[in-house]
N, CA, C and O of each residue as an XYZ file, in Angstrom:
320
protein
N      79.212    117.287    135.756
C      79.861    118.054    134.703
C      79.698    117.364    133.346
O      79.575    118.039    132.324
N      79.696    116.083    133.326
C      79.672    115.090    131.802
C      78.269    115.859    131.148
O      78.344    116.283    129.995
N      76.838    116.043    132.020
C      75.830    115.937    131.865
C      76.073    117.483    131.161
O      75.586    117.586    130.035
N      76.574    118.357    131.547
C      76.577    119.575    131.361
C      77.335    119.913    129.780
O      77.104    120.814    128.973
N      78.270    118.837    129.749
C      79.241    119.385    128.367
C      78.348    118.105    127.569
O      78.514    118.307    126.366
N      77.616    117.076    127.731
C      76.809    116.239    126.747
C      75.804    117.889    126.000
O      75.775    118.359    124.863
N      75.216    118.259    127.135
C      74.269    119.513    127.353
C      74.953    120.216    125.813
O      74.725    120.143    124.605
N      75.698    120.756    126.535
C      76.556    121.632    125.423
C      76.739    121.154    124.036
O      76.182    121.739    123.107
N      77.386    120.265    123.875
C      77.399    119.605    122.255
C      76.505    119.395    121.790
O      76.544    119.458    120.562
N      75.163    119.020    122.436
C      73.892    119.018    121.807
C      73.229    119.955    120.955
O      72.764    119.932    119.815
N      73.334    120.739    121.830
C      73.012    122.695    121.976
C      73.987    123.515    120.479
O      73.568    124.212    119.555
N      75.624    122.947    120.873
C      75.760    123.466    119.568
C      76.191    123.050    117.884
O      76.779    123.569    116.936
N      75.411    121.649    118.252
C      75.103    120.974    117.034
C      73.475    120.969    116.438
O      73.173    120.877    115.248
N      73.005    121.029    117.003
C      71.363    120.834    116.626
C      70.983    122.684    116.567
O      70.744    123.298    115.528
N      71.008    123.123    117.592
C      70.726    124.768    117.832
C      71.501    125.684    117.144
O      70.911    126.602    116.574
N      73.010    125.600    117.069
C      73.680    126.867    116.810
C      74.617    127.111    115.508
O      74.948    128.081    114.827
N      74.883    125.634    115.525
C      76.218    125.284    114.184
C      75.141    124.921    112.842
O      75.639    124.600    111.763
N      73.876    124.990    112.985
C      73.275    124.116    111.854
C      72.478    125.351    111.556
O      71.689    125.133    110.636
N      72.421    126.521    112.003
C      72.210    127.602    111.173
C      73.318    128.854    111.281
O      72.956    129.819    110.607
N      74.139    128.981    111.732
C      75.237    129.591    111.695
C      76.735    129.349    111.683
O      77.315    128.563    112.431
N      77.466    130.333    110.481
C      78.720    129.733    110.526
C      79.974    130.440    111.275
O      81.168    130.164    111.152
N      79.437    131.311    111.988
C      80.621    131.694    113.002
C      79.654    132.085    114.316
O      78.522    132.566    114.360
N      80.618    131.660    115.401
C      80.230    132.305    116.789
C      80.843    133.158    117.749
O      81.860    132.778    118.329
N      80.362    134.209    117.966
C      81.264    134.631    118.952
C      80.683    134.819    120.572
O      79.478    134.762    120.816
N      81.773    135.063    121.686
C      81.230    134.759    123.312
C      79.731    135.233    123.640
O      78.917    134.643    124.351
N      79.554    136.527    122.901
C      78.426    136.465    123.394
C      76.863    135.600    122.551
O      75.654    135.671    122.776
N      77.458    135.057    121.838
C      76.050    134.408    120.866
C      76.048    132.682    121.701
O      75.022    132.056    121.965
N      77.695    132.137    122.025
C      77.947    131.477    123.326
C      77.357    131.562    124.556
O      77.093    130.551    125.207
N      77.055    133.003    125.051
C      76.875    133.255    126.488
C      74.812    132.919    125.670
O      74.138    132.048    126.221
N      74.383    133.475    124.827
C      73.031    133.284    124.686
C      72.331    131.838    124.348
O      71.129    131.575    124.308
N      73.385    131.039    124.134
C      72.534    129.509    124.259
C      72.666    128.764    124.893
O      71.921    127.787    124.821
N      74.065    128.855    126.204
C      74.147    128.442    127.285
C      73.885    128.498    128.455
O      74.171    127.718    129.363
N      72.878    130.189    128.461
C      73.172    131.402    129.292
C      73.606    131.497    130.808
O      73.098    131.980    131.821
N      75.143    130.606    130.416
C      76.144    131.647    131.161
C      76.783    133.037    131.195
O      76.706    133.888    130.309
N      77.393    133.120    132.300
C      77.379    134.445    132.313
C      79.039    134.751    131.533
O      79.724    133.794    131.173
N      79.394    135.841    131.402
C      80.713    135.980    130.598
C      81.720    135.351    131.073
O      82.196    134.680    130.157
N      82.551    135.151    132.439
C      83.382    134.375    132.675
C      83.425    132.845    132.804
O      84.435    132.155    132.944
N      81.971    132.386    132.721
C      81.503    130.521    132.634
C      81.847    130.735    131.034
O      82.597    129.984    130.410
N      81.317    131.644    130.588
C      81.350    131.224    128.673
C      82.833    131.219    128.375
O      83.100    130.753    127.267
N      83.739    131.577    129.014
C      84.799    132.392    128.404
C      85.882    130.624    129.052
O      86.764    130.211    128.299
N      85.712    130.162    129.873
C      85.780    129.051    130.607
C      85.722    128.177    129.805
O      86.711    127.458    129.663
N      84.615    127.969    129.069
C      83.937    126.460    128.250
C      84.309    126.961    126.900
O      84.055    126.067    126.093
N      84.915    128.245    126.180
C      85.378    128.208    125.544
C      86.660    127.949    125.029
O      86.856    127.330    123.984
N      87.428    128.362    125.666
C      88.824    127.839    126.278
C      89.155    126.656    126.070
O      89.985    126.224    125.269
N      88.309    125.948    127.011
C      88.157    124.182    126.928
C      87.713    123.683    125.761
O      88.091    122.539    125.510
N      86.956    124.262    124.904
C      86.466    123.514    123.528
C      87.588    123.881    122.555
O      88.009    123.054    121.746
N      88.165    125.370    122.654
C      89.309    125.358    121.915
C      90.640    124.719    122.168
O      91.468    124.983    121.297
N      91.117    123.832    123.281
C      92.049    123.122    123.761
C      91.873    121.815    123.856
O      92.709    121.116    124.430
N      90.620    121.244    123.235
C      89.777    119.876    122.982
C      89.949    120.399    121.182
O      89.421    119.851    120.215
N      90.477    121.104    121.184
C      90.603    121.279    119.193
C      88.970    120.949    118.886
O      88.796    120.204    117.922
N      88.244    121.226    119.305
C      86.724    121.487    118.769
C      86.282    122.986    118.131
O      85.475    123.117    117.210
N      87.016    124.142    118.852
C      86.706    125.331    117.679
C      87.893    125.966    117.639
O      88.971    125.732    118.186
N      87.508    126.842    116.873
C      89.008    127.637    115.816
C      88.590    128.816    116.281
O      87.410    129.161    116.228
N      89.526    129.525    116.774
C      89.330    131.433    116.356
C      89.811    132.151    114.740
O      90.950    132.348    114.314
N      88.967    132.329    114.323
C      89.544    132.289    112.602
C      89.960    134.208    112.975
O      90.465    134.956    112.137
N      89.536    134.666    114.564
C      89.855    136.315    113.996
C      91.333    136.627    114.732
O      92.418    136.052    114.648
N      90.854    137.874    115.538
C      92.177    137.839    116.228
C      91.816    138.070    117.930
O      90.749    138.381    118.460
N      93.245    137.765    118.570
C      92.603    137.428    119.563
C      92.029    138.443    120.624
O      91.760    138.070    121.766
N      91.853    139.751    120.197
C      91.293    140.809    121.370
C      89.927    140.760    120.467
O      89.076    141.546    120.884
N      89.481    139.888    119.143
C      88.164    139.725    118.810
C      88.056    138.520    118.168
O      87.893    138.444    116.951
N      88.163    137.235    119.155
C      87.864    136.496    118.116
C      86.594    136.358    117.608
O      85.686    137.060    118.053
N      86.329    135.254    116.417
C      85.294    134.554    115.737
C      85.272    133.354    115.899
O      86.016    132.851    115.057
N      84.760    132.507    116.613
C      84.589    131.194    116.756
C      83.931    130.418    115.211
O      83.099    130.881    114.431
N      84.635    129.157    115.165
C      84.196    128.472    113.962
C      84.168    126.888    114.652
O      84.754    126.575    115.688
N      83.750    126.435    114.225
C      83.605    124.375    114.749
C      85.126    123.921    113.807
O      84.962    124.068    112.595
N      86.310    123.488    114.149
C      87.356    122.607    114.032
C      86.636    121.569    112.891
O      85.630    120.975    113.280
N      86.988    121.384    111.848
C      87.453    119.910    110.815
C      86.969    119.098    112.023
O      87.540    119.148    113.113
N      85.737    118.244    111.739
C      84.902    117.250    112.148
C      84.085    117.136    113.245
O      83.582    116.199    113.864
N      84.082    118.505    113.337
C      83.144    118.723    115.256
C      81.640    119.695    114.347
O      81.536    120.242    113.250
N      80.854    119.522    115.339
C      79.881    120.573    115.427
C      79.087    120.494    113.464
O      78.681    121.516    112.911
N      79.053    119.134    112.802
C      79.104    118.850    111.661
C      79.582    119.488    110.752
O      78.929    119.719    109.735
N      80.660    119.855    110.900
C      81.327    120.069    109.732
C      82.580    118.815    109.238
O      83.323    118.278    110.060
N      82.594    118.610    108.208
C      83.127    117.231    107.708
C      84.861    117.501    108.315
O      85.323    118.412    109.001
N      85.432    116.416    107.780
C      86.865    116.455    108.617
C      87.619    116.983    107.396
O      88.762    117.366    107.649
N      87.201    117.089    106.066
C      87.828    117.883    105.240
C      87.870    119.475    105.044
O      88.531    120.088    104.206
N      86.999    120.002    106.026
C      86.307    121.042    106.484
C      87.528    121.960    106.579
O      88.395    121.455    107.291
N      87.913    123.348    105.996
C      88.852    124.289    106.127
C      88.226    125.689    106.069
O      87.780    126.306    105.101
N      88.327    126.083    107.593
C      87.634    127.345    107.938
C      88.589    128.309    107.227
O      89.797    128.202    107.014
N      87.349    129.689    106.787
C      88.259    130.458    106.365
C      88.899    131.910    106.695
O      88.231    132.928    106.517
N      89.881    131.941    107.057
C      90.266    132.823    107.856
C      90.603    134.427    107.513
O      90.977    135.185    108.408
């Protein structure tokens, strides 16, 4: 599992956060390609590791990278 979430932070620091500034499950499900309930899983967990923000609401969120994850600086204030 370590190998799998190293996997992941790689993926959405180099691949996904460094040309886009919001994500949502399914742009998730396309660079991990899990299927909707694995994505929905590892999202959960990155938002309870305070690594991303839902800046929308919650029957749609918008994923954003948290103040100092996914390079955005720690002064970093997503905007909602």
């Amino acid at each position: 599992m370590m190998l799998k979430a190293i996997g992941l932070q790689i993926r959405l620091n180099g691949e996904y956060f460094s040309d886009h500034q919001i994500m949502q499950r399914s742009d998730f499900q396309g660079i991990t390609g899990m299927v909707r309930s694995t994505a929905m899983i590892h999202i959960r967990r990155l938002r309870q590791e305070g690594k991303l923000q839902n800046i929308g609401i919650p029957s749609q969120p918008i994923y954003v990278p948290a103040p100092g994850f996914y390079g955005k600086s720690r002064d970093y204030q997503p905007v909602k």
